[in-house]
N, C-alpha and C positions, 0 to 999 in steps of 0.2 A: 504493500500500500504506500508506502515511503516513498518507491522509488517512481511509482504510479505520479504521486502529488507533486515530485522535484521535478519529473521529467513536463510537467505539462506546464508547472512554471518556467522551465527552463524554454522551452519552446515558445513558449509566448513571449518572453525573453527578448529573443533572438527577432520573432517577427518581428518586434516592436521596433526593435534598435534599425531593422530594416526599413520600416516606416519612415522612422525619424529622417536617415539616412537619404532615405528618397527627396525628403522637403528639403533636403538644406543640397542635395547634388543638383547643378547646371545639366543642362539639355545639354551636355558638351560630351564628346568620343573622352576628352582629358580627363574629363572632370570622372565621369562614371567608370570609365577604365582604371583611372588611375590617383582619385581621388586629389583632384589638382596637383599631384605631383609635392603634397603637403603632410608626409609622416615625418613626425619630427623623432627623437631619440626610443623615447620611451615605446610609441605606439607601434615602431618601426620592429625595434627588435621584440616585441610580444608578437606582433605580427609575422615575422619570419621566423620564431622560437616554436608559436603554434600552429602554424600551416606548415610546419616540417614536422611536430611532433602527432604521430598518426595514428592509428589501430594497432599499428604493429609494438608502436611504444608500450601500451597497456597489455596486448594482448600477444604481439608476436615473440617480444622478449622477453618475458615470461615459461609461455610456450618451450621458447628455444632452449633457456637455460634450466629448465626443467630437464629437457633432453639431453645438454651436452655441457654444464656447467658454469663456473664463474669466465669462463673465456669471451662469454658472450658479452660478457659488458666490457673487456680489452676490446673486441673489434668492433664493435658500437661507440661505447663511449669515446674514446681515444679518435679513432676516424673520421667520427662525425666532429670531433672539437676540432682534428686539424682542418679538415675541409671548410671552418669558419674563415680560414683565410682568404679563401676563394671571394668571402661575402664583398674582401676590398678589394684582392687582385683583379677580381673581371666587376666586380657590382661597382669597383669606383668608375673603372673607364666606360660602363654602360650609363650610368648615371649623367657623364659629363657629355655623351654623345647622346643621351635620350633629351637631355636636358639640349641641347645647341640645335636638334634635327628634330625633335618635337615626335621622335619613337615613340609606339606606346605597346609593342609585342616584341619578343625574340627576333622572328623572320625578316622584320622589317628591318632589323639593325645589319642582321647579317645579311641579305640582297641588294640593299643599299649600299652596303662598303662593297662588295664586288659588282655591283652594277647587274645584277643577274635575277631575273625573273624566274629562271627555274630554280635556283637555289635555294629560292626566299620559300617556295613551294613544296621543294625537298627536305627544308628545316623545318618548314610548319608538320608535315602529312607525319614526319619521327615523330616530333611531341606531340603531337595529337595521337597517333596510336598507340603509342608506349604510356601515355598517361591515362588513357580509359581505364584499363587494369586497376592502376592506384586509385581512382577515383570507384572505381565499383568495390575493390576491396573495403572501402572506409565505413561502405552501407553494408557490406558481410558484417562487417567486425559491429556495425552496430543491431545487424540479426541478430549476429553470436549472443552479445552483451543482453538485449532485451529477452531472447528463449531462455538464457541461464537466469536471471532475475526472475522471469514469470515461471517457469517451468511449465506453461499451456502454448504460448507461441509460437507458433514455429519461426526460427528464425531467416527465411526465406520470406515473409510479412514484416517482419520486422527490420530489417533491410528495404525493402521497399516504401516503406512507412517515413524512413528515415530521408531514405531519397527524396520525397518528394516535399519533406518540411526546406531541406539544404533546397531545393530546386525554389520554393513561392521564397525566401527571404534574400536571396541573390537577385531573382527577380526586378526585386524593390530596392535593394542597396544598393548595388556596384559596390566599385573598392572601399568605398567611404564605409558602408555596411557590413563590408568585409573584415576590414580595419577593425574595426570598433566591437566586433563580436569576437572576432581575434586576441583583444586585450582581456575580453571577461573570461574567454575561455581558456586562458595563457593561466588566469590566477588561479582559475577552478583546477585544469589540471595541477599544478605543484602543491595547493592545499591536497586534493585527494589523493596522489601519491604517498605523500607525508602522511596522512592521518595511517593508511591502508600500509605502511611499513611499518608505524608506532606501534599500532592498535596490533599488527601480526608477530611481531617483536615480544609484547608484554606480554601477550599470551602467549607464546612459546618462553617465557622464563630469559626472555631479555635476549638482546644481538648476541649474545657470546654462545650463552646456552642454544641458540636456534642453530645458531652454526654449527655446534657441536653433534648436535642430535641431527642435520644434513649428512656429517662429515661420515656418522659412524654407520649411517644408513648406505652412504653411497660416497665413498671419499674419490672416486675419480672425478667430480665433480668441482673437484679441489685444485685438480692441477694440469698439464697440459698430455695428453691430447685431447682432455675430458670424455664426456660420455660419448659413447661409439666411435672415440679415437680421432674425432670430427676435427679438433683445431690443429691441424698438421700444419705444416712450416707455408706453404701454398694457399693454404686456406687466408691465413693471418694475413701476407701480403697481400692479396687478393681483395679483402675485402677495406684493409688501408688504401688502396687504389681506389679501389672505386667508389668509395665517399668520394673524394677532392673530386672527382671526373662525373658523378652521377649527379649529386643532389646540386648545384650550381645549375645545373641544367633542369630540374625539375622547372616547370612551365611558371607552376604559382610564385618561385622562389626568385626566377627573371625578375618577372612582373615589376615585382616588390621594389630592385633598384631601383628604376623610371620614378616609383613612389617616394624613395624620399626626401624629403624636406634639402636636406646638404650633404656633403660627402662627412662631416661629422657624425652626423645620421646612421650612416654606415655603419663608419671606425669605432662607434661606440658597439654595438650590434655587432662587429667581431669580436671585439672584446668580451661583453657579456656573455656570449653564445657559448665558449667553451666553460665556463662557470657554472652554466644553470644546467648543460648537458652530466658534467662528472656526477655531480650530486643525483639530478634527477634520471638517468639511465639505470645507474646502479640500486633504486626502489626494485622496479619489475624483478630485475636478476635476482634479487637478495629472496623475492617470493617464489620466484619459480623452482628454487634452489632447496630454501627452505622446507618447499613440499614433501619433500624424501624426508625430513624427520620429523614431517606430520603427520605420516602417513596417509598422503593424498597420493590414493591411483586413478591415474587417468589414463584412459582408453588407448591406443595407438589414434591415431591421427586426429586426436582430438588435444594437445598437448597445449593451443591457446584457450584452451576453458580454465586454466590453472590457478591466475591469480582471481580470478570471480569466485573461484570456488576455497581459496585461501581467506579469500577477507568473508566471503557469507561466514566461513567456520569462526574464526577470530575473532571478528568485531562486529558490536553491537548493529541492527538493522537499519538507525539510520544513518550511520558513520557508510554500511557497506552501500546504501540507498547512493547516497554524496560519492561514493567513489567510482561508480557505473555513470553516475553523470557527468564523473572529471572525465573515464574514457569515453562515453560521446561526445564530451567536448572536443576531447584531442581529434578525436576520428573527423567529426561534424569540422573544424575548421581548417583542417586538409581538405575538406571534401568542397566545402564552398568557395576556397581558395581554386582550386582546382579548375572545376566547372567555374567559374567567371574570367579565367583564365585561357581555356579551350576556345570560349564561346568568344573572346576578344581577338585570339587570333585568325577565328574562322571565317570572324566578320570582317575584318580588318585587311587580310591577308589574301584571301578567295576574293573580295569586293574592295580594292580601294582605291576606286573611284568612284564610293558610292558614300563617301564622307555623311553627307546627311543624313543616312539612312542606318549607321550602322551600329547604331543603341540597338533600332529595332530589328536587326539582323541577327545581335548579337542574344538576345531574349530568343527569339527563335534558336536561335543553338543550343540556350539554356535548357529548353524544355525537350531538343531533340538527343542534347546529349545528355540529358537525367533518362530517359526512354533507352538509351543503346546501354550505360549504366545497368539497370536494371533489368533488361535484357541478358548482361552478363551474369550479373547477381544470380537468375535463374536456370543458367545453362553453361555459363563458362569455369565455376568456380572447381575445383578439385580441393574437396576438405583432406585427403591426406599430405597435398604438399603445403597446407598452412597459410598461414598470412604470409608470413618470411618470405617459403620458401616463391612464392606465386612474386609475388613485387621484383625477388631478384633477378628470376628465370623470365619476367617481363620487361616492366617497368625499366629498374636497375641500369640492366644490360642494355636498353634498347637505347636511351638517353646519353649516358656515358660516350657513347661513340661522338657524338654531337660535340662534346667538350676541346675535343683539337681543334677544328674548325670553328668553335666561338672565341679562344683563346687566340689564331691565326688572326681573325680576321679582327682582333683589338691589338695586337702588339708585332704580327709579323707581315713587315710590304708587300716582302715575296710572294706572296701565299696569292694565286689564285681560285676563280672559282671553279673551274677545271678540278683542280686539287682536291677543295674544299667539298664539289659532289663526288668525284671518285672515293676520297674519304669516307664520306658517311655509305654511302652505296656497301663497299668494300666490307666493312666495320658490322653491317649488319647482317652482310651473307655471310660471312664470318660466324659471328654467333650464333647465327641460325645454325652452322652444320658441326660446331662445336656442341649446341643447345640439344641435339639430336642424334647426339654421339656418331655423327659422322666423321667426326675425327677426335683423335684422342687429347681430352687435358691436362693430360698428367696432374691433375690432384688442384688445379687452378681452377678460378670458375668463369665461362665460357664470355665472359665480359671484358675480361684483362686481354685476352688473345684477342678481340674485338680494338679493343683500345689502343695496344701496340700495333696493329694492320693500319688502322684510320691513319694512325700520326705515322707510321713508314709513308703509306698510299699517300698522303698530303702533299708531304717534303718531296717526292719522288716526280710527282704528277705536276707540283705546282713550278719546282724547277724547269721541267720539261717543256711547261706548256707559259712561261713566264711572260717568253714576248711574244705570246700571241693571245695574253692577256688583256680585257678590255680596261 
């Protein structure tokens, strides 16, 4: 009943902040895309903090380190804090070109610095496919979360439900709306983290005692290669890589540069980002971990129901109510970061020269990319490979190749867009015959082999074809 009453506040919440959001956004492509290009520090990094922190935060590392131990939060935590450098290396010089050229998508930045219309087309059609997945995952993960709190839902309704709340308040906000439910939902998740590692802490007889009662149930969960042997020397690099090269390129995460206020904006937002990561990554692990000296069994390929099913046992029902609403939070503002992001580039990108029209192109996108979403949600989802494992084997890999050629076309001359399409082209058949064991990885995952082809194919092609470069 708790989580019945939060969640409807919570929802009304969020319409409302969209409402507002509506009256105070100009009739402007700027304005509703990108919220006049006015996030100052604070709103800035909430907003990039919580439209990066997703489903998989509550629900996949958990899950994972359930299965394979404390390693999971060395390759999460650690990865994702270095990749906050990225936030200045490429978000300052987007910023200062979005800001002089009046950018308001990825594609646009990069077809206009090589002058190429197919490019700009071939940048858009990767993050638009590779992001669907993470955008339908975010409404899984908030099935998962409402069937375990109700135990009547199924959650395939409940995923769908959630879709279409993220689908009417995007509708109504744009970024301004985006922004601003981003900040409440930045607080909700680190209170409900916190409360849900105290409250599972005291009741296991305090962090030392929990860890003890993990260690003696299952001590390879203690050290490396952890459970199932999983963190082997390939893996670790592997997934250090593909932070710095993946998540810069997520779509909603672009976006965000154009958005802020100054390049101080930024540099603070790098700063904080590997701060609130160390602390707040290591919650999930510490519960998933802990369930081995809880005696929490969970199913095979059910291993993200872990910490739902750690805080129900642990803490009181409306501490666990509040902590199912921090993960829809997390899930929820990935998810409408996301979709307002697709929907900008579809309009923008496919149509621009249709300037006037392209709020209302981009509302169309909204409602046909909540529909293909959920389409997914219904048919594409495989519950044994997880949250994790779905984003990496998608998303992850598909994006990451994109990062040479966003890096190329801010800091290297040479580089054409010859180069920059044979790159991405290259980078994705690549992983595709990696992805499908058409060739062997030796123990890496099939994104890094992707990523070093793109930046070979780049330098290779774009020398080549230099002066016949437009």
């Amino acid at each position: 009943m708790e989580f019945l009453i939060f969640a409807g506040v919570y929802f009304c919440i969020l319409i409302v902040l969209g409402i507002i959001s509506y009256k105070k956004t100009k009739k402007t492509p700027e304005d509703f895309f990108l919220a006049g290009r006015t996030f100052g520090p604070v709103i800035l990094f909430f907003t990039l903090a919580a439209t990066n922190f997703s489903a998989f935060t509550f629900l996949g590392f958990a899950g994972n380190a359930y299965k394979t131990g404390f390693g999971q939060y060395g390759i999460m935590a650690f990865g994702t804090a270095i990749m906050a450098i990225m936030f200045y290396f490429i978000g300052r010089k987007v910023w200062i070109l979005g800001k002089k050229n009046g950018y308001i998508t990825p594609p646009e930045l990069i077809g206009d610095r090589f002058n190429s219309k197919i490019l700009r087309i071939v940048f858009m059609a990767v993050m638009v496919v590779f992001t669907i997945p993470y955008l339908a995952v975010q409404a899984i993960g908030a099935g998962l979360l409402i069937q375990q709190v109700t135990g009547t839902v199924i959650w395939q309704i409940g995923a769908v439900v959630t879709m279409l709340v993220i689908m009417v308040y995007v509708l109504t906000g744009g970024m301004r709306g985006s922004g601003w439910t981003d900040f409440i939902q930045g607080v909700i998740m680190v209170l409900a983290l916190t409360f849900a590692v105290i409250f599972v802490a005291v009741n296991l007889g305090g962090f030392e005692n929990a860890n003890i009662l993990a260690f003696k149930s299952n001590p390879e969960l203690f050290s490396r290669p952890g459970g199932g042997d999983y963190f082997l020397p390939q893996i670790w690099f592997s997934f250090m890589l593909l932070w710095i090269f993946a998540d810069p390129m997520f779509p909603q995460l672009f976006s965000r540069f154009y958005a802020a206020k100054d390049q101080k904006s930024l540099k603070w937002s790098m700063i904080l980002y590997p701060i609130i990561v160390s602390f707040l990554f290591l919650f999930p692990v510490l519960i998933g971990v802990w369930a081995h000296g809880a005696g929490i069994e969970v199913p095979l390929g059910q291993e993200d129901s872990v910490l739902p099913l750690m805080v129900a046992k642990y803490t009181p029902s409306f501490i666990y109510a509040f902590v199912m609403i921090g993960a829809l939070a997390a899930l929820m503002s990935t998810a409408d970061s996301q979709l307002l992001s697709l929907s900008t580039m579809l309009s923008r990108d496919l149509f621009p020269k249709k300037k006037n029209n392209q709020i209302t192109y981009a509302k169309f996108f909204i409602v046909i990319l909540s529909i293909f979403s959920i389409w997914f949600v219904l048919a594409g989802y495989d519950p044994n490979e997880g949250i994790m494992g779905t984003l990496v084997k998608t998303t992850f890999s598909g994006l990451a190749v994109l990062c040479p050629t966003t890096i190329a076309a801010l800091y290297w001359k040479k580089a054409t867009k010859y180069g920059c399409i044979a790159s991405i082209i290259s980078g994705e058949i690549l992983i595709f015959f990696f992805q499908f064991s058409f060739l062997p990885t030796y123990g890496f995952l099939s994104a890094i082999w992707g990523i070093f082809a793109s930046i070979i194919v780049l330098i290779v092609v774009s020398y080549l074809t230099n002066k016949k470069a437009t």
